[in-house]
N, C-alpha and C positions, 0 to 999 in steps of 0.2 A: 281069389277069395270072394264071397257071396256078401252085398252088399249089407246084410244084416250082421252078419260076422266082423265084417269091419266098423261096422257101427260100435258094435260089440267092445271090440277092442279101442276105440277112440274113447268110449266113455270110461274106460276103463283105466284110458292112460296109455296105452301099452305102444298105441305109435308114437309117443315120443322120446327121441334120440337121450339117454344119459347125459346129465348134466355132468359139467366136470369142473372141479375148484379152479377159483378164479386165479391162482398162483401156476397152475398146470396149464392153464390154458395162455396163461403172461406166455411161460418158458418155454411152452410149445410155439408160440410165436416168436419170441427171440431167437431162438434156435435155428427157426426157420429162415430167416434172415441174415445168417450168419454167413453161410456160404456163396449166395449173390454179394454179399459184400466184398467178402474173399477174393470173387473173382473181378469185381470190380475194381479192387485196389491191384491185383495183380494184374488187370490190364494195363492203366494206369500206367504203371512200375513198366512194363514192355513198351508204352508207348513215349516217358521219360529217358528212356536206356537207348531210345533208338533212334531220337532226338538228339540226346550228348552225343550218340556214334556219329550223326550225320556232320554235327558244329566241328567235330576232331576233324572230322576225312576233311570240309570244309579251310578250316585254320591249316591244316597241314599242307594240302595245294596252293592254299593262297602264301603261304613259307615260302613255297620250290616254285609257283609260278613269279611274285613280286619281283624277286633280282632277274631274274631273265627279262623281265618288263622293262624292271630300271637300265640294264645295263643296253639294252637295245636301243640302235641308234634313231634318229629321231628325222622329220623328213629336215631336209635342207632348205632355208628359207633366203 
């Protein structure tokens, strides 16, 4: 475009972007934030889950290994 033609159109108005209501432009925000959040919490939730799994395997060795510990004989003094 030829620098007078754009001129043209500035005084005119015409380069600037549509305004859009203040409630659309809220909800288009909200909306957009919806989904990182989503994935945020379902990280979350995957790194809670895998947490509880590890304290089970954990509590459950230490079940089967503690009597073999206790009952094991001890040195002689």
């Amino acid at each position: 475009i030829r620098r007078v033609a754009l001129r043209e159109l500035y005084d005119r108005g015409a380069l600037e972007p549509r305004r859009r209501a203040v409630w659309l432009q809220l909800s288009r925000l909200a909306a957009g934030s919806v989904l990182p959040l989503a994935r945020r919490w379902w990280r979350r939730a995957r790194e809670l889950a895998f947490a509880a799994w590890v304290w089970t395997l954990f509590v459950v060795l230490l079940a089967i290994a503690w009597p073999m510990v206790a009952v094991t004989p001890g040195r002689a003094r």
